[in-house]
N, C-alpha and C positions, 0 to 999 in steps of 0.2 A: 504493500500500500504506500509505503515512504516512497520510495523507488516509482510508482506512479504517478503519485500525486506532483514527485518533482517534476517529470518528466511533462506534466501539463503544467506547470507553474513556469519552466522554462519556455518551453514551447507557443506560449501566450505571450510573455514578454517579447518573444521573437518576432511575432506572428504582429503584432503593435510598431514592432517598425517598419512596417509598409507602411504606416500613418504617414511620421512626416518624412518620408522618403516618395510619397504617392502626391502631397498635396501641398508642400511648399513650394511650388515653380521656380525653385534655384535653376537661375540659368547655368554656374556649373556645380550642378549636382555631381557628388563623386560617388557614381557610381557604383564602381569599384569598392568602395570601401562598406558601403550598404549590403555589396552583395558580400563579402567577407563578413562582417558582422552577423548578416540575417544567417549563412551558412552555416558557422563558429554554433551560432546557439539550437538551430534546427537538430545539428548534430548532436550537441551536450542532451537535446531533449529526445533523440531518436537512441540515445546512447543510453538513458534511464532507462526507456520503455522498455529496449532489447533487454535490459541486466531484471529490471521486472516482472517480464515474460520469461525469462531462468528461473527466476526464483521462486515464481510462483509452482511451476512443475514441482519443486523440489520442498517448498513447504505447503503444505494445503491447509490452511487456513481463512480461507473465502475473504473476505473484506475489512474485517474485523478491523480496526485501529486500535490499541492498546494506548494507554497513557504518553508512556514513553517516547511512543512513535509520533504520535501528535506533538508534542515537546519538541524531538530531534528535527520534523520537518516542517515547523514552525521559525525553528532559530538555524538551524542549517542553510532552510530553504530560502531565508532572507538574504543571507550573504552569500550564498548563488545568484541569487534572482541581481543582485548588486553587482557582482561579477560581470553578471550576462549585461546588462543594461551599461557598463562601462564601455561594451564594444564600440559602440560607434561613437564616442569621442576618442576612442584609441585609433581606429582603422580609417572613420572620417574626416577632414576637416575639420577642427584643428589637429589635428594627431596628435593628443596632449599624452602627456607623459602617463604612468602607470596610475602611482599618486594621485595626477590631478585626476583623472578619468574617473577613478574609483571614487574620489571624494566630491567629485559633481555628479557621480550616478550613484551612491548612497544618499546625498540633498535631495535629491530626485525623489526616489522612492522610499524614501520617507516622510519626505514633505517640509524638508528643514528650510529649504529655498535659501541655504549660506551657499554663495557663487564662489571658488576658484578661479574663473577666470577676470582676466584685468578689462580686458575690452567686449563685452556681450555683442554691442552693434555691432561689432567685426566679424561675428560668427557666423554661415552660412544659416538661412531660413530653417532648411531640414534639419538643423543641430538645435536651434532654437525652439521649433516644433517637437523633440527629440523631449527636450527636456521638461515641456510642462506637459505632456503626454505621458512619461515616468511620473512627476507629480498626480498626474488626476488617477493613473490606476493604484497611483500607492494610499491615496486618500480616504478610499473607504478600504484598500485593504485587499489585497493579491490572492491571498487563499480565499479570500471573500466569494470569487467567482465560483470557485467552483462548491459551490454548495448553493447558488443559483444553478451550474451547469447539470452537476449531479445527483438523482433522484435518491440513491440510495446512501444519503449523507448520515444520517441518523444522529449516534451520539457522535461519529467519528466528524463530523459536521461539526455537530457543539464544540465538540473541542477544540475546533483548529482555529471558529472565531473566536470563541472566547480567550483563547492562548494567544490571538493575536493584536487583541483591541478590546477598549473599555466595551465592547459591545455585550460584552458577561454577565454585566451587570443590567443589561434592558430585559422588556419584555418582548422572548425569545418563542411565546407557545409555541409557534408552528417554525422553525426556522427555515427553511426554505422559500416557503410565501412570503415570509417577511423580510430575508434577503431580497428577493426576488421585485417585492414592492422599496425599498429602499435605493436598489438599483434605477429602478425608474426614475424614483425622488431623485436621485442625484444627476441622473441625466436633463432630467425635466429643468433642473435650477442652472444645468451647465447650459442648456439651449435659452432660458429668457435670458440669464445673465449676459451672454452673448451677443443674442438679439439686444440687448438695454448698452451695451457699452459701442458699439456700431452704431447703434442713433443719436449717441451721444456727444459722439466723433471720431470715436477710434476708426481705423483702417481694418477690414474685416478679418485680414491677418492678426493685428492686435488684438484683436476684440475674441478671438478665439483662444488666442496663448492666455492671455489674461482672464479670460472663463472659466478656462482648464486651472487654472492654476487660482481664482478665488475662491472658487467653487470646495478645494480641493484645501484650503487656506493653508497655502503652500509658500507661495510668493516670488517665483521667477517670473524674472519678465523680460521684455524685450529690447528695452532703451537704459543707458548706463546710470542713468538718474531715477532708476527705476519708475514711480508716476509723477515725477515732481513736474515735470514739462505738461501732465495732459490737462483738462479744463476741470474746471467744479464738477460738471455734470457726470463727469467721468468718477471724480472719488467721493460722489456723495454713492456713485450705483452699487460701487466697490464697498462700499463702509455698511451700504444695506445687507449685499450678501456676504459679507464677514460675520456678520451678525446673524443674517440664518444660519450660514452654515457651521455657527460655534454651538449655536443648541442641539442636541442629542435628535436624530433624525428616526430615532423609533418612537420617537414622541408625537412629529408629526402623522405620522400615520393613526394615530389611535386618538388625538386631538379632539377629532370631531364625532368622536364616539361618545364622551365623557361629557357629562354636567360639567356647568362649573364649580361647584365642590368639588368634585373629582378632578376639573384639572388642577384645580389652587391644591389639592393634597398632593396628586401626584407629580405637578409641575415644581415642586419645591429647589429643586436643583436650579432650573429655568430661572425661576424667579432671583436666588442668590446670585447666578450667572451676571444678571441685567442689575441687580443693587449692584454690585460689587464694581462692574465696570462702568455703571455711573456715576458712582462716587469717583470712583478715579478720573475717569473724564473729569468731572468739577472742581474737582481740586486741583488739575494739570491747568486747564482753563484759569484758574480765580491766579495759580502760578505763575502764568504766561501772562496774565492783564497787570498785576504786582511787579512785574521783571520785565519783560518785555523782552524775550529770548531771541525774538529776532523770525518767527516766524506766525504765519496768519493761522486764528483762531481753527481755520477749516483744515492745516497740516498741523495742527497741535491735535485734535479730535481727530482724526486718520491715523497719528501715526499711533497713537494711544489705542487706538480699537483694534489697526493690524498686529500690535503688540499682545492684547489682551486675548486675540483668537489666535495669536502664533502663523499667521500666514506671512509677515516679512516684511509687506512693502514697505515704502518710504517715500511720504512727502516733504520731506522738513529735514532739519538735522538734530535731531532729538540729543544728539550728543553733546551740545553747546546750553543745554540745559544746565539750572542750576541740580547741587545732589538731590534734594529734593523730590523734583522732577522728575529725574534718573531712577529713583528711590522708588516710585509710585510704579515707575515701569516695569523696573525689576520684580513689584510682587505680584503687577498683573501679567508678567513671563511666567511665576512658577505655580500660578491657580490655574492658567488657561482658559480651556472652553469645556464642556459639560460632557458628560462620559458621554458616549456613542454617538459625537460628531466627529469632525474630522479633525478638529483642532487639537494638539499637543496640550503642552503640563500635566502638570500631577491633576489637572481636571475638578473641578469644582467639587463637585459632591465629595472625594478624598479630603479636600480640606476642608468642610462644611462636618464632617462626620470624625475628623480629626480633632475639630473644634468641641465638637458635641461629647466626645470621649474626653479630653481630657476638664470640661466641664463637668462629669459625672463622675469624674473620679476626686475631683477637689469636694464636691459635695459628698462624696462616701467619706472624708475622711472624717468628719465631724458627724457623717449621719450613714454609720454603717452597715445599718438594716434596712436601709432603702431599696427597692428593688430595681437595678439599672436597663433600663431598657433603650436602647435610641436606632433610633428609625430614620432614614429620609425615604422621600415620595412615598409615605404610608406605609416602608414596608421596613419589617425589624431585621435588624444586620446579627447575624448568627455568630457564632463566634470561630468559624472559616472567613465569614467573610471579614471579623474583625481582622483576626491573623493576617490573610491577602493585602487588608487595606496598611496596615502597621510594615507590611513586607514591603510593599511599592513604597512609599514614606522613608523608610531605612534607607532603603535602597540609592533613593534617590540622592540623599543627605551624605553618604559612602563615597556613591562616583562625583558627586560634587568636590567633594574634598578631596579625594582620590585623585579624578579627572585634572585639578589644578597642580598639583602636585607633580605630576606626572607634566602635563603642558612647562611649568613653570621652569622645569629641568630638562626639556628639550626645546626650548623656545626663550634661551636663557636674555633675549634683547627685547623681549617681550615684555610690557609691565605687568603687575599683579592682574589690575583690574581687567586689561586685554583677556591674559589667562583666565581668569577666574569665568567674565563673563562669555569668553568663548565655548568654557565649558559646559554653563549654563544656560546658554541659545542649543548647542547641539543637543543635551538632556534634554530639553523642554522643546524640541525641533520648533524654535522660534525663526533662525535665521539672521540677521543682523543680531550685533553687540555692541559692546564701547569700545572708547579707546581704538588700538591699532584693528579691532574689527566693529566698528562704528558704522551706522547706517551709511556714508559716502565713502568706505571703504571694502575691500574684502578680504577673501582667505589667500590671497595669493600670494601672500610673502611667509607662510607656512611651510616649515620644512617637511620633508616625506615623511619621515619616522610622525610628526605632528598631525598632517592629514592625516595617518591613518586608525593613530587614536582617536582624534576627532569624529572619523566614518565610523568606527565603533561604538560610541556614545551616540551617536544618532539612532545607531540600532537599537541600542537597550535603550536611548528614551522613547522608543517609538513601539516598541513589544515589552515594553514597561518590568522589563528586568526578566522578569520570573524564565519567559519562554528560553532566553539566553543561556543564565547563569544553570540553570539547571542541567543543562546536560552537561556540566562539569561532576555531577552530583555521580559518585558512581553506586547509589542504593538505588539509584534511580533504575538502570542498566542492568542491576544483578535481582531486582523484584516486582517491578512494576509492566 
């Protein structure tokens, strides 16, 4: 089943670069290099299927996925599927180095949208197609597809979203239909988005890169000023769908099913999403009127919402902010957007539920026979789900200091706050940082051994640790 599943999870990716190889009109398309890449990975994917057609002769155990197995082709499968998707900046135009390739095709497909390259405009169309085409299918989620594609997903389904994204945590009754409707939702919001930024002004090339890529609140784009050059109408369209798509997309579907009791109970997530990033908008605002940082109300409010939903863009220069400023950014980097969108951070409800715990524990300590119980969206959090939630939190706090540590001592020209918040955008797959990786700059004065730490914090903030680290676990391997 491992061995299958990779072999379509490779095979997909492959199969996606006809996109912008079919529909960017580069006049010099290299060819060449497209058909190396698409080859490279058709291969990798006909090379699974064959070792899984062995294997299956020789153990018979019909479909079954085991724990384990979903674990290993969860976090295995991602740093393949990152591999595969480095080909055509390896083979194509630019022929970037190993390094950069991998570290603009793990941003890609995970939706970190921190760029490697120094000059974007320079890059041929199909590379630039290339790359918010890697963001929009890494958005909701790679193995995602195939438990839309496949009928007999069952638990082995369950487990491959839920090991892949906060999507564990929604309501999953039927998962299939409800993958299946979510796919739509998100095609649906990638086609008006589209439609809305083409009427807006964009050129319908932009208007599609940039669809793909808010929809997906990712944040590559196609001009070196990322939106700072486009009009109001353009980043108010963008600031609307950042904002759909930070709230939890199994919500919408069941929306207009519920009362309003029901949704103010179940929306509770939702609702702290939108306090939380209002307050911060208000107070960046009341910041910006007090100081006068040097940019307009409307790229103070954009860059503060792409920040809060972790999609990247950049109107302003938020880094000429006072600490402050800075400060309010920073903690709407590490909340994010609401479990089961597509937005990065540790995710609202984890910090709403983190809250709520260590509230219930200050109150056990003077009133011991309380009976603790805490719930969000109506439903009581069991004490797996506390462990998982306490896990991701750990975790996160680990490779933070970790991460810097590590950056600090091989990027020794680097200053702290560079390091620290570099490694802090990739965890929380934000995208821009301060300092030497500041919203009008990028990752490219990053040494190799650096990118490739960096590409691996993108993965475990983007599969939220657990699916990674554990197959290091060898109880895992010898029992489950």
């Amino acid at each position: 089943m491992v061995l299958l599943f990779g072999g379509m999870m490779v095979g997909s990716v492959g199969l996606s670069e006809v996109v912008p190889a079919g529909v960017s009109h580069d006049t010099d398309l290299d060819l060449q290099g497209w058909a190396i890449s698409l080859g490279l990975t058709l291969f990798m994917s006909g090379a699974f299927f064959f070792a899984s057609a062995r294997l299956a002769k020789k153990i018979k155990r019909g479909n079954l996925m085991r724990r384990r197995e979903a674990m290993a082709l969860v976090g295995v499968g991602w740093l393949v599927c990152s591999l595969v998707t480095a080909f055509p900046y390896l083979f194509c135009e630019p022929n970037a180095a190993v390094h950069v390739a991998l570290f603009e095709a793990t941003s890609g497909l995970t939706t970190t949208g921190a760029t490697i390259f120094t000059d974007v405009e320079a890059l041929p169309k199909s590379i630039l197609m290339w790359r918010s085409v890697t963001q929009w299918l890494g958005g909701m989620g790679i193995l995602a597809i195939f438990v839309v594609v496949l009928s007999g997903t069952g638990t082995s389904g369950r487990m491959l979203v839920g090991t892949e994204s906060s999507l564990a945590g929604s309501d999953l009754a039927s998962l299939r239909q409800t993958m299946r409707k979510m796919w739509k939702l998100y095609l649906g919001f990638t086609i008006i988005c589209a439609l809305s930024l083409w009427a807006t002004g964009l050129t319908p090339f932009q208007a599609v890169n940039h669809a793909l890529t808010v929809v997906s609140t990712a944040g590559f784009g196609t001009e070196n000023d990322s939106v700072t050059s486009f009009g109001t109408g353009v980043k108010l369209v963008m600031i609307g769908f950042m904002l759909i798509c930070g709230v939890s997309f199994p919500l919408y579907l069941s929306m207009f099913r519920m009362s309003w009791r029901d949704k103010r109970r179940r929306f509770e997530e939702v609702w702290w999403f939108f306090g939380v990033l209002g307050a911060g908008v208000i107070s960046v605002v009341i910041f910006h009127l007090a100081t006068e940082t040097g940019d307009s109300i409307l790229e103070v409010v954009f860059d503060t919402v792409s920040v809060a939903t972790t999609t990247g863009y950049v109107s302003g220069n938020y880094d000429h902010w006072g600490h402050f400023g800075k400060s309010v950014l920073v903690v709407l980097m590490i909340v994010g957007g609401c479990s089961g969108s597509t937005a990065g951070g540790l995710k609202v409800g984890r910090v709403v539920l983190t809250a709520k715990f260590v509230i219930g524990e200050l109150r056990a300590s003077f009133r011991p026979q309380e009976l603790k119980k805490v719930r969000l969206g109506g439903k009581f959090i069991d004490v797996a789900g506390q462990g998982q939630l306490f896990l991701v939190v750990a975790m996160f706090g680990v490779f933070l200091i970790g991460g810097t540590l590590v950056m600090s001592s091989l990027e020794p020209k680097t200053s702290f706050i560079g390091s620290l918040s570099a490694v802090l955008s990739c965890l929380c797959n934000v995208g821009p940082a301060f300092a030497e990786f500041g919203p009008c700059d990028n990752f490219a004065h990053v040494e190799p051994a650096g990118a490739l730490v960096l590409s691996m914090l993108m993965i475990l903030g983007r599969l939220e640790y657990v699916a990674v680290l554990v197959l290091f676990s060898r109880r895992l391997w010898k029992k489950y």
